[in-house]
N, CA, C and O atoms as a DFTB+ gen file, in Angstrom:
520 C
 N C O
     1  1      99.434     146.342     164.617
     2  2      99.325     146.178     163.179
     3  2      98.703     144.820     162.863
     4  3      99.021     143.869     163.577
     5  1      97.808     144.637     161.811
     6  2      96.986     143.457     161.558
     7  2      97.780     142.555     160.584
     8  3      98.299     143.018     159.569
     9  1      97.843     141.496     160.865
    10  2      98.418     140.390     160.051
    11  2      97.730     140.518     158.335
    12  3      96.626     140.996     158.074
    13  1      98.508     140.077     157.542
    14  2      97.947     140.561     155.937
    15  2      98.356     139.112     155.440
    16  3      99.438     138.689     155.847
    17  1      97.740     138.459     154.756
    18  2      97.929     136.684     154.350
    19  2      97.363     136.742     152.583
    20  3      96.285     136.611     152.002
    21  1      98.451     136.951     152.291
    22  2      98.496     136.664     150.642
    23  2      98.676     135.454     150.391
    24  3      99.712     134.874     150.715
    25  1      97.413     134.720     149.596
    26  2      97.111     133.786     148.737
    27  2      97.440     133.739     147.497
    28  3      96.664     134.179     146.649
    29  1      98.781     133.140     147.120
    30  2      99.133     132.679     145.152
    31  2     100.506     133.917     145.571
    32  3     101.212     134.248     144.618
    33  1     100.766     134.425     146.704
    34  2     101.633     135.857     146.518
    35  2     102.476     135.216     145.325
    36  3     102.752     135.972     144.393
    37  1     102.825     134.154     145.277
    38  2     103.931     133.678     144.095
    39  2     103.658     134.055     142.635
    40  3     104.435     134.317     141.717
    41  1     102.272     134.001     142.698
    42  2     101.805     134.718     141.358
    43  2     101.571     133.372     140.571
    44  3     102.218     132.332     140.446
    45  1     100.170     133.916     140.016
    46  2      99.187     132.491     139.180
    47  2     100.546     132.405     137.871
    48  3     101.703     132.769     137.664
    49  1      99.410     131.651     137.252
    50  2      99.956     131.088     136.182
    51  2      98.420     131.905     134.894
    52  3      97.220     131.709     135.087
    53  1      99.054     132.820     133.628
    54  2      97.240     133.121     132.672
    55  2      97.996     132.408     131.733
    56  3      98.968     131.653     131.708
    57  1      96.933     133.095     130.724
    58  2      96.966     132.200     129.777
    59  2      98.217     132.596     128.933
    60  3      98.535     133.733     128.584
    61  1      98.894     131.361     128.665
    62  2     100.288     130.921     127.778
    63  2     101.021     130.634     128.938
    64  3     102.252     130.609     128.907
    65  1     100.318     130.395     130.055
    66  2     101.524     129.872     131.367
    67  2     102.678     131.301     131.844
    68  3     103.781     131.531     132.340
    69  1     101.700     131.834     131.378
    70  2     102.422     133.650     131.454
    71  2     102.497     134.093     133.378
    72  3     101.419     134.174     133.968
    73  1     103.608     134.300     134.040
    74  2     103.409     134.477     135.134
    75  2     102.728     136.113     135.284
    76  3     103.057     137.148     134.704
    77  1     101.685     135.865     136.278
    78  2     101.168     137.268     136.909
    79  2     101.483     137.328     137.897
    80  3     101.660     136.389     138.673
    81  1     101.659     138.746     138.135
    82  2     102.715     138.992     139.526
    83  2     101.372     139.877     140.275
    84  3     101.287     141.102     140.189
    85  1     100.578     139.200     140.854
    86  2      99.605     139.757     142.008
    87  2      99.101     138.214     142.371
    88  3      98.985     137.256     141.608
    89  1      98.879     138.291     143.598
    90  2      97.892     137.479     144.581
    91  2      96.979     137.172     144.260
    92  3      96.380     138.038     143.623
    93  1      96.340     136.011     144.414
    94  2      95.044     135.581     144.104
    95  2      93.587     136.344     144.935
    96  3      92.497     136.806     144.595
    97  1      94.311     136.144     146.110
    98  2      93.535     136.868     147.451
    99  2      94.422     137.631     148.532
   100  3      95.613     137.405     148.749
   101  1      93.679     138.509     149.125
   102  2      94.828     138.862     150.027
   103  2      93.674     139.152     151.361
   104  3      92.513     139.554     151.293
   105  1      94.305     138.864     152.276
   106  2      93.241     138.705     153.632
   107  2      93.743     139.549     154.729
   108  3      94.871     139.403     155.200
   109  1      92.758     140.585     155.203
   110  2      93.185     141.370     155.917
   111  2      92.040     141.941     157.186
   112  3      90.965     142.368     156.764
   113  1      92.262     141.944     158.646
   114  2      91.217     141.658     159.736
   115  2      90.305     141.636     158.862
   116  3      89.928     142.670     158.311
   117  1      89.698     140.193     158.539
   118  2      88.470     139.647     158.491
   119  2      88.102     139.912     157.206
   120  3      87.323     139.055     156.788
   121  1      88.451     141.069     156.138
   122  2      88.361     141.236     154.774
   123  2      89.090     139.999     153.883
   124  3      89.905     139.249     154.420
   125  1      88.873     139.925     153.079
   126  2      89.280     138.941     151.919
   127  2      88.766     139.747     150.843
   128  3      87.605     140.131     150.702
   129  1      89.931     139.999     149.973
   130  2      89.830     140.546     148.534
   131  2      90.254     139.261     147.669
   132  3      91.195     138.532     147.982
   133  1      89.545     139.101     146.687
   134  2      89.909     137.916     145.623
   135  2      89.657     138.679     144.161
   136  3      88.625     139.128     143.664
   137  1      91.165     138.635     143.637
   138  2      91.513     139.667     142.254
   139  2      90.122     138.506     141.394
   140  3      89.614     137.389     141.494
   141  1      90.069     139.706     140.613
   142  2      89.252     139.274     139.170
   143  2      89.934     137.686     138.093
   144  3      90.899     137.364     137.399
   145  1      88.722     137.180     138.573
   146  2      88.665     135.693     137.837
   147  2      88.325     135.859     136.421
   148  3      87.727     136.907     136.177
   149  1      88.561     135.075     135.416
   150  2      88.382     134.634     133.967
   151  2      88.231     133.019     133.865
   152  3      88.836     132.017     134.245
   153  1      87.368     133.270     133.318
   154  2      87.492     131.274     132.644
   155  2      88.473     130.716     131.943
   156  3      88.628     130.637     130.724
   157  1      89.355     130.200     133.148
   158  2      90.836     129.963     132.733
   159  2      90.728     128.432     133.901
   160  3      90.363     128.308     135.070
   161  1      91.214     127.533     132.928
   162  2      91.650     126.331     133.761
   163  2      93.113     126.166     133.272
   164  3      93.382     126.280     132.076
   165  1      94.036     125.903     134.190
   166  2      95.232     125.451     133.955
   167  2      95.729     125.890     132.656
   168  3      95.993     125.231     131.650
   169  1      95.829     127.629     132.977
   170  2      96.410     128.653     131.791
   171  2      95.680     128.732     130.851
   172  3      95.976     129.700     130.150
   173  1      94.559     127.968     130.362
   174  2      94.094     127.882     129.309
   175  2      92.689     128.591     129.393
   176  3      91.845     128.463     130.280
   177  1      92.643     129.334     128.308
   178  2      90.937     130.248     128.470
   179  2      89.948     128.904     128.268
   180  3      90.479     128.060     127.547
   181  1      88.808     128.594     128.693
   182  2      87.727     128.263     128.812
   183  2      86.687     128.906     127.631
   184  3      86.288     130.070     127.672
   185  1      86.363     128.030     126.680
   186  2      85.061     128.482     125.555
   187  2      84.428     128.570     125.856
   188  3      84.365     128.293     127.053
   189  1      83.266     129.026     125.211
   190  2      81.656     128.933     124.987
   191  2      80.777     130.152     125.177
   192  3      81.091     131.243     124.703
   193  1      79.817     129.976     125.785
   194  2      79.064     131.362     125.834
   195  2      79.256     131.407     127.599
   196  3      79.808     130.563     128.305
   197  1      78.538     132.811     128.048
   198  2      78.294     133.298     128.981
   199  2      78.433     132.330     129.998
   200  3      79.272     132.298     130.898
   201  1      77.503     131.535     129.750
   202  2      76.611     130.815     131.161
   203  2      78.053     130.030     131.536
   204  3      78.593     130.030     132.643
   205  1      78.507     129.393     130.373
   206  2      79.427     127.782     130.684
   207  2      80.787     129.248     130.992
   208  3      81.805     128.950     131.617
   209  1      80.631     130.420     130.576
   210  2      81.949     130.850     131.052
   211  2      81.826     131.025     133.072
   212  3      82.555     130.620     133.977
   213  1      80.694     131.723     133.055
   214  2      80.683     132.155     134.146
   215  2      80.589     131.065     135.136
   216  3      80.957     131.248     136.296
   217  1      80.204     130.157     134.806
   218  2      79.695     128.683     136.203
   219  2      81.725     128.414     136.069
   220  3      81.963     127.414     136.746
   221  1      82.386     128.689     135.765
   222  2      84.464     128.821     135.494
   223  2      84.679     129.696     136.502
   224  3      85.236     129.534     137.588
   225  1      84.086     130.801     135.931
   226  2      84.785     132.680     136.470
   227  2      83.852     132.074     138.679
   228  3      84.264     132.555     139.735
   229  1      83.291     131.565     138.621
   230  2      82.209     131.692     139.707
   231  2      82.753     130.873     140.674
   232  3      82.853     131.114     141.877
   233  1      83.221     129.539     139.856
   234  2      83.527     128.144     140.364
   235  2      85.283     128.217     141.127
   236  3      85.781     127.554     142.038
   237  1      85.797     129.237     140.335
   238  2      86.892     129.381     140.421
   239  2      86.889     130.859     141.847
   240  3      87.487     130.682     142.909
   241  1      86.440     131.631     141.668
   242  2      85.997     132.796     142.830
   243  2      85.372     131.683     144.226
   244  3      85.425     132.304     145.288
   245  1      84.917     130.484     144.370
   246  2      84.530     129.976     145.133
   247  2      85.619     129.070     145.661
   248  3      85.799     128.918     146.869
   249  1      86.247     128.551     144.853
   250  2      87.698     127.712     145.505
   251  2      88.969     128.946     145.885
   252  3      90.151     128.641     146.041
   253  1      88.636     129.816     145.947
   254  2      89.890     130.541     146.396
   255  2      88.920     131.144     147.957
   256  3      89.228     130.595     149.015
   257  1      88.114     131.940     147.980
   258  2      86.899     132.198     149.004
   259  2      87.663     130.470     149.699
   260  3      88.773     130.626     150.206
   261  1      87.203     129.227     149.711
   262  2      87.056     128.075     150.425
   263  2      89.083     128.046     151.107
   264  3      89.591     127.680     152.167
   265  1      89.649     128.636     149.815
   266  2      90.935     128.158     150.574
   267  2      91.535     129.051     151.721
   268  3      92.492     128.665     152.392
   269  1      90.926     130.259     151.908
   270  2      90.927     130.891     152.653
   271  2      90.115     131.173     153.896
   272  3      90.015     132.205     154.559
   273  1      89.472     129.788     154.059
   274  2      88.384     129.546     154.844
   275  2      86.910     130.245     154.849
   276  3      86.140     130.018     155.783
   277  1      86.603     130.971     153.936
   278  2      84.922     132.026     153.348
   279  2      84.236     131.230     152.633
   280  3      84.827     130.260     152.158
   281  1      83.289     131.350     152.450
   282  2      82.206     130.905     152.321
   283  2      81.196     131.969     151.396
   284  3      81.368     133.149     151.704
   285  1      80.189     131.732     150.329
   286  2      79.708     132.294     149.414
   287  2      78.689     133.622     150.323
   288  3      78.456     134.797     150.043
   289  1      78.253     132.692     151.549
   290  2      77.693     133.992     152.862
   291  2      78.360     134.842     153.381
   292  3      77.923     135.747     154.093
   293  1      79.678     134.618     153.035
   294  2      80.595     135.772     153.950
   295  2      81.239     136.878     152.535
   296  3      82.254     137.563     152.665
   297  1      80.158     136.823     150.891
   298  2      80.710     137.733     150.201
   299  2      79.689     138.735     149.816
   300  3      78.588     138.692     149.268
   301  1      80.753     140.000     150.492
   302  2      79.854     141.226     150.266
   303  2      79.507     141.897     149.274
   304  3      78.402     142.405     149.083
   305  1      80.796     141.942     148.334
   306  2      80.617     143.139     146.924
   307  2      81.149     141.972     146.236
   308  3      81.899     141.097     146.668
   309  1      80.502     142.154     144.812
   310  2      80.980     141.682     143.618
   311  2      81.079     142.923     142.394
   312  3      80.283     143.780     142.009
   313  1      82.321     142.589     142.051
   314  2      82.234     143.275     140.879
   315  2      82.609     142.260     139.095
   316  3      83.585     141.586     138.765
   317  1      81.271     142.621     138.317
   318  2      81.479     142.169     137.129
   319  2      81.485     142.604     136.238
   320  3      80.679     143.520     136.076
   321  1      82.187     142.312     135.361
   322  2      82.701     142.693     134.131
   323  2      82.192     141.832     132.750
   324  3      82.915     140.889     132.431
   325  1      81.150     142.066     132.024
   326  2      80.950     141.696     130.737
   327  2      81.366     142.124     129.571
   328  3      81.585     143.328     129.439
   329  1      81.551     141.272     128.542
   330  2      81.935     141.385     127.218
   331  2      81.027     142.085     126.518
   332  3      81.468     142.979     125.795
   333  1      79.616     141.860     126.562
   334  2      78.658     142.245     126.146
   335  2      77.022     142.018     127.109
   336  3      76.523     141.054     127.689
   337  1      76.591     143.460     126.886
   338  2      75.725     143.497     127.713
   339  2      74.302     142.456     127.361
   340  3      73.680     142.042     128.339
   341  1      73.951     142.165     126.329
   342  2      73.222     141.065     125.744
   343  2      73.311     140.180     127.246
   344  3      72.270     140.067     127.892
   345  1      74.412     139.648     127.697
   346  2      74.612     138.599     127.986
   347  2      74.274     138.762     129.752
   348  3      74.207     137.886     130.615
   349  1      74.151     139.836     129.821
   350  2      73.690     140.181     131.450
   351  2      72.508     139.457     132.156
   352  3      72.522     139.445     133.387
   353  1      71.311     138.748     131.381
   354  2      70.271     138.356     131.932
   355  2      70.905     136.368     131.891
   356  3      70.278     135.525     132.532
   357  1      71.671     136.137     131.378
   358  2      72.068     134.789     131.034
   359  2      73.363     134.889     132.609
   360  3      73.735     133.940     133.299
   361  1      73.568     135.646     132.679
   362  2      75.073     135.839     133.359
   363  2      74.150     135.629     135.043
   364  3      74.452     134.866     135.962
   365  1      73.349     136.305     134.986
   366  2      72.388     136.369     136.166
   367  2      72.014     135.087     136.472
   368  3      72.453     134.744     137.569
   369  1      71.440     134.349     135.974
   370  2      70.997     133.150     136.144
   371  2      71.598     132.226     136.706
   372  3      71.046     131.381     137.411
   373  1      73.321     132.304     136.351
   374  2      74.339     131.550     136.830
   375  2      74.832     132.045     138.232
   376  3      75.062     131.283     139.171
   377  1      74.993     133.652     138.274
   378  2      74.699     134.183     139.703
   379  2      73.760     133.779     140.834
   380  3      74.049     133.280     141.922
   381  1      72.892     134.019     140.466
   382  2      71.795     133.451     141.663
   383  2      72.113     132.025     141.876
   384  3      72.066     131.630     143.041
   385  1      72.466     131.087     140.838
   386  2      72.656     130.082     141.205
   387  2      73.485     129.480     142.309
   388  3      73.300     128.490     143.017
   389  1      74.808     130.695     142.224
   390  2      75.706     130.613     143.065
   391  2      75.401     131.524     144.767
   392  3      75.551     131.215     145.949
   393  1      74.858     132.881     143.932
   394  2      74.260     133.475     145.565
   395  2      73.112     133.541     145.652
   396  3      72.787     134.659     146.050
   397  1      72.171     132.809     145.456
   398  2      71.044     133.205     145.631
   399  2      70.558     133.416     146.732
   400  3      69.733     134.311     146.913
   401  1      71.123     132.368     147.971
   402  2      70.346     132.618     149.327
   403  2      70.986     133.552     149.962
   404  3      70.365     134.252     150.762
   405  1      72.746     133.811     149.674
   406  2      73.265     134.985     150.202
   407  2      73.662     136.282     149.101
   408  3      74.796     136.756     149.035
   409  1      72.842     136.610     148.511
   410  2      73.049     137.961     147.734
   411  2      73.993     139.112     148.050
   412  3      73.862     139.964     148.928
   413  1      74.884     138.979     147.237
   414  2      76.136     140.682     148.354
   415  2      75.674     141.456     146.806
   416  3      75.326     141.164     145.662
   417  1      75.989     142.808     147.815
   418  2      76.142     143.922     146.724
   419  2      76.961     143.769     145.421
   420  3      77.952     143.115     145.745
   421  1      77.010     144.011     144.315
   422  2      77.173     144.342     143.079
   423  2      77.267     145.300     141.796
   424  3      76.166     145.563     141.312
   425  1      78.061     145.708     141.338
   426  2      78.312     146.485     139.782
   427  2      78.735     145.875     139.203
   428  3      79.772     145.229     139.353
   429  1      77.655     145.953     137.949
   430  2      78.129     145.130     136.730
   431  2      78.123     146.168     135.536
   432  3      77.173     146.934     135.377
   433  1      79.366     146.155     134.598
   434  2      79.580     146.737     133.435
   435  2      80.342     146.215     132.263
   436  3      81.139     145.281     132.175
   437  1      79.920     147.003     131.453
   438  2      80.254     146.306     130.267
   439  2      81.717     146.815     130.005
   440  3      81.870     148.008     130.266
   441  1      82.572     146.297     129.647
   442  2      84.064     146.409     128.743
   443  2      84.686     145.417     128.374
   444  3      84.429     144.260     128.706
   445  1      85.712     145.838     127.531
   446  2      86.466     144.924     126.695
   447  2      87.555     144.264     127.423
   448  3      88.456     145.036     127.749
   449  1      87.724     142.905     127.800
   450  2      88.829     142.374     128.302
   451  2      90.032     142.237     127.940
   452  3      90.489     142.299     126.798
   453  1      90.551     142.051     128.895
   454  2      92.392     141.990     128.754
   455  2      92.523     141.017     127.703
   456  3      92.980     141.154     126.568
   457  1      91.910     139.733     128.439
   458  2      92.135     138.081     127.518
   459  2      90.565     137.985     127.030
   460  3      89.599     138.414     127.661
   461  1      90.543     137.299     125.719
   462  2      89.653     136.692     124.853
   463  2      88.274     136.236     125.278
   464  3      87.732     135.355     124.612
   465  1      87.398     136.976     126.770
   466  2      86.563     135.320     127.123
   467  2      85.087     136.576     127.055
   468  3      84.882     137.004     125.919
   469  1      84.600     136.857     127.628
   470  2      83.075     136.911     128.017
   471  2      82.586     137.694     129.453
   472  3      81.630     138.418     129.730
   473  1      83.739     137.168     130.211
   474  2      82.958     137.584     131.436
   475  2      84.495     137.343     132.575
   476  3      85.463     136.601     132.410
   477  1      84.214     138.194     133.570
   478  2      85.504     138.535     134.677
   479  2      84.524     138.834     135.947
   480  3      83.417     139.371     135.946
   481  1      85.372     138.256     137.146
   482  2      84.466     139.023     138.523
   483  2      85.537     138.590     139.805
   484  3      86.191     137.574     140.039
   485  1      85.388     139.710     140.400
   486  2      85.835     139.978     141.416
   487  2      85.379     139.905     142.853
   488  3      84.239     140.347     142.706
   489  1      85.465     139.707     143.846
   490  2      85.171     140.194     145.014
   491  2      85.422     140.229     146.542
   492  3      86.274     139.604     147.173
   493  1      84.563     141.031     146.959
   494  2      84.981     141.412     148.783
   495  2      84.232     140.066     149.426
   496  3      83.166     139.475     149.252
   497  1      85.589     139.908     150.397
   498  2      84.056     138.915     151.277
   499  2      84.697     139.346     153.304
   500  3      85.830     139.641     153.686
   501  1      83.625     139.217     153.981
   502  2      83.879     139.519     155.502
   503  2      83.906     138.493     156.379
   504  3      83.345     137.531     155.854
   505  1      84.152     138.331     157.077
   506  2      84.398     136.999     158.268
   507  2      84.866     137.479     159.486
   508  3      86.090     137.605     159.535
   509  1      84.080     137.860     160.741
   510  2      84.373     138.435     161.770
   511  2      85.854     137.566     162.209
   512  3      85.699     136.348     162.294
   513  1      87.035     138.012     162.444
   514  2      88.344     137.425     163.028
   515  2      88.017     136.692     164.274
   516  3      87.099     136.972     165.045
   517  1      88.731     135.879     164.370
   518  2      88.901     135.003     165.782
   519  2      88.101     133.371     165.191
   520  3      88.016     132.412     165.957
C-alpha cells in the first residue's frame, strides 16, 4: 500500500477565518493533487480584476506545489474556473507567465463561485517517487 501525505489535513483557514475541513494537497506515489485556490491571503479575499486576482490564485498554487517539494514542471492538469468569460484572454497572460516554458494540460470554464472573487484553479502535478 502507498504512503498518502496530506498537506493543511488540519484544514485552512477561508474567508471570515471560517475553518475548511479538506487538505490543501494530498500526495500520493508521485501524484500531488492541490484543492482549488482563490485570492485569499490570510482569510481575507484579495480585490481587483482578473490579472492581480490570478498572479494570488497562481502564487498561492505555487507555494503549496514548493511545500511539497513540485515544481511548476512537474504540473500536469490545471483546472480553471472563471467568473466571467470576458476575462479568459487577461487570465491567460498571467498563466503563461507562470507556465509558459512548462505548459500542462487544462479546462477552463466559466461559473459562479462559492466566495466573491474572479477566478479559482486547481491542479495535478507528477514527480517520479524516490
Amino acid at each position: 500500500m502507498s504512503d498518502i501525505i496530506r498537506y493543511g489535513a488540519e484544514g485552512g483557514t477561508g474567508q471570515g477565518r471560517q475553518h475548511m475541513p479538506f487538505s490543501r494537497a494530498v500526495q500520493a506515489d508521485g501524484w500531488l493533487y492541490v484543492s482549488g485556490q482563490v485570492p485569499m491571503r490570510d482569510g481575507e479575499l484579495v480585490t481587483g480584476n482578473v490579472t492581480e486576482q490570478a498572479h494570488v490564485v497562481i502564487q498561492s498554487l505555487l507555494a503549496i506545489l514548493a511545500e511539497a517539494g513540485y515544481g511548476p514542471e512537474h504540473v500536469v492538469r490545471c483546472g480553471v474556473w472563471l467568473d466571467d468569460t470576458r476575462d479568459f484572454y487577461a487570465f491567460n497572460n498571467v498563466f503563461r507567465h507562470y507556465f509558459g516554458e512548462h505548459p500542462p494540460a487544462r479546462a477552463c470554464v466559466e461559473s459562479r463561485m462559492v466566495v466573491d472573487c474572479k477566478v479559482e484553479v486547481d491542479c495535478v502535478a507528477y514527480k517520479r517517487p524516490g
